[in-house]
Steps between C-alpha positions, in 0.01 A plus 500: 500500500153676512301539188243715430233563214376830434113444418508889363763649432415825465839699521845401455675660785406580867708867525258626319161431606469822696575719173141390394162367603506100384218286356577237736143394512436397152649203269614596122594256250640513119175441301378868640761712536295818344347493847791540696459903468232468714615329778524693842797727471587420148752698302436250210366758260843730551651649215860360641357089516697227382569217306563727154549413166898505443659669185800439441660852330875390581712602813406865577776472798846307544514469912578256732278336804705482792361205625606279864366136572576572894606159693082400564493097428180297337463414902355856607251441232172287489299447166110598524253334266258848412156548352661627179866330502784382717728699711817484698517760792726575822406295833585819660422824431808595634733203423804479639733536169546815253184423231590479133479919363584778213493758400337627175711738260440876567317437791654542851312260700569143608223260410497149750439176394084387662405201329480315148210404327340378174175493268425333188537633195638825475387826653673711258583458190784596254428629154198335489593164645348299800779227736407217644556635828642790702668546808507812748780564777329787739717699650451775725689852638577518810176657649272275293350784316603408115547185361759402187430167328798288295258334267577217265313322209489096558536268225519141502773457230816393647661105470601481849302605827659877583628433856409801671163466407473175605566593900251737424270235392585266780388746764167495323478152509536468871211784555299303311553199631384650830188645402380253289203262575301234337633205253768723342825358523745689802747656296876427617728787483888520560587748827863400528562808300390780770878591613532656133530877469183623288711629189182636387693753253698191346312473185446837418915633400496655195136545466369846387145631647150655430454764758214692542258646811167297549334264807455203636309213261236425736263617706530783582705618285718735666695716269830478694715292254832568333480184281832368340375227256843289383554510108533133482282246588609264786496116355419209704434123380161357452506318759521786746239686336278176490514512883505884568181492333325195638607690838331763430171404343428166694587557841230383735469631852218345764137678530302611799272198371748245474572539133797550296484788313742687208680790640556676164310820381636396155268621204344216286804490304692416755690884511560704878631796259302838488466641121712779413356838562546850321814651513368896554798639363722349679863460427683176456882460499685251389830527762825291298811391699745710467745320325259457181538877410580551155439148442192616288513764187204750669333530834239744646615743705494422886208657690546703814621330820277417726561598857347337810584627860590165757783353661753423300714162582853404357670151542836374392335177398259659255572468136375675174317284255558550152883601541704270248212373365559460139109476400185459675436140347825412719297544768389165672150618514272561751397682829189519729208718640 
């Protein structure tokens, strides 16, 4: 298996790179990201940018996400050691299996799975409060022109290693153990995994969502987003986090000069997060699972549907998270973008 390393990573999807004029000639990193609005083609001074600050009001809607993990296995994927995180992307852009997909409530179009990645320390926060980490799954309509991300918060508070995570991490592993250079140990990773179907929707039953319009979290910043940030925090052990991070942050990749140098665009502080940005009036909903309606004394009434024109996509192998879900702290946690 190929690995590569993205030395700046500039944009999170290729579909897109035609919408907009890219700043593929110049670097950014965490330390500075008040200059990112003036990088060529920046939209990082919108009024629609993202992360936000969270508030959590209560469930303004009680819907479901029809959500369908597709038959694509951990083998059509390859983990990428980035400038500003770790990844895990298709081989192909075309693969040849049905990619992970849903659908968000209200909205008629079908959203497909592009790739999973992290940064540390949270991007958003909730009422105020910052996660250890937080991962994105990008997914895309089917003509690449709007993106919907299944975020999740990342924290490193449960006993056992959480299993699906851990082929996650394992894929990392293996990129970095084939980009890395110098004395640093070669990291061994465990492939015998890669016939598994991705599942990436596994951890997420029962969860309920922050929804709201904004843009991508780096440069440059599109504002073509329907983020879906899960309720509750997805918990991994310590010792996964331990390596996620030194993944991330002391990766070292082989110089022009015949030095080994850190890939990370990590701020001093050892964050790849952008700081939340205004919210402009924007509207936030909290969307509930269906099944916990009337499971609280008062609610805000639900805002308009939202109504998106695109290809709509059903499959007798989908299923509806949240349905028989008694709460949302029965949920096993998780997700990723």
């Amino acid at each position: 298996m190929l690995f590569r390393i993205a030395a700046i990573t500039l944009a999170l999807f290729a579909p897109l790179a035609s919408a907009e004029t890219r700043a593929t000639d110049a670097a950014y990193d965490y330390d500075h990201p008040e200059l990112w609005k003036d990088m060529a083609g920046s939209a990082c001074s919108g009024l629609k940018n993202s992360p936000i600050a969270v508030k959590d009001d209560g469930c303004t809607r009680y819907e479901d996400y029809a959500m369908n993990h597709g038959d694509c296995t951990f083998g059509h994927m390859e983990g990428v050691v980035t400038n500003n995180g770790v990844n895990l992307v298709y081989k192909d852009s075309n693969p040849d299996c049905t990619k992970p997909h849903f659908n968000i409530p209200g909205m008629e179009a079908t959203y497909y799975h592009h790739n999973a990645h992290i940064h540390l320390s949270s991007e958003h926060t909730i009422d105020g409060r910052f996660f250890s980490a937080e991962m994105h799954m990008v997914h895309l309509n089917s003509g690449g022109t709007r993106a919907a991300v299944v975020g999740s918060m990342i924290e490193a508070s449960a006993a056992d290693d959480n299993a699906i995570f851990d082929i996650f991490l394992d894929n990392w592993k293996a990129a970095r153990a084939g980009v890395e250079c110098g004395d640093c140990a070669q990291v061994s990773s465990d492939k015998t995994r890669d016939s598994q179907v991705m599942h990436p929707y596994k951890m997420l039953d029962g969860n309920s969502y922050y929804h709201y319009d904004g843009g991508l979290t780096t440069p440059p910043c599109s504002e073509i987003v329907w983020w879906n940030l899960a309720a509750t925090p997805m918990s991994i052990s310590v010792r996964q986090m331990a390596e996620m991070t030194d993944i991330i942050l002391n990766t070292k990749t082989l110089q022009e000069d015949g030095s080994c140098k850190k890939v990370t665009v990590a701020s001093k502080h050892g964050s790849t997060s952008r700081p939340t940005q205004p919210l402009y009036g924007r509207h936030v909903d909290k969307i509930c699972p269906s099944s916990m309606k009337g499971m609280k004394a008062t609610a805000k009434e639900p805002s308009a549907s939202e109504s998106e024109d695109d290809d709509d996509e059903s499959s007798a192998s989908s299923f509806v998270v949240g349905v028989g879900a008694a709460t949302v702290a029965a949920a096993i946690v998780g997700q990723m973008v």
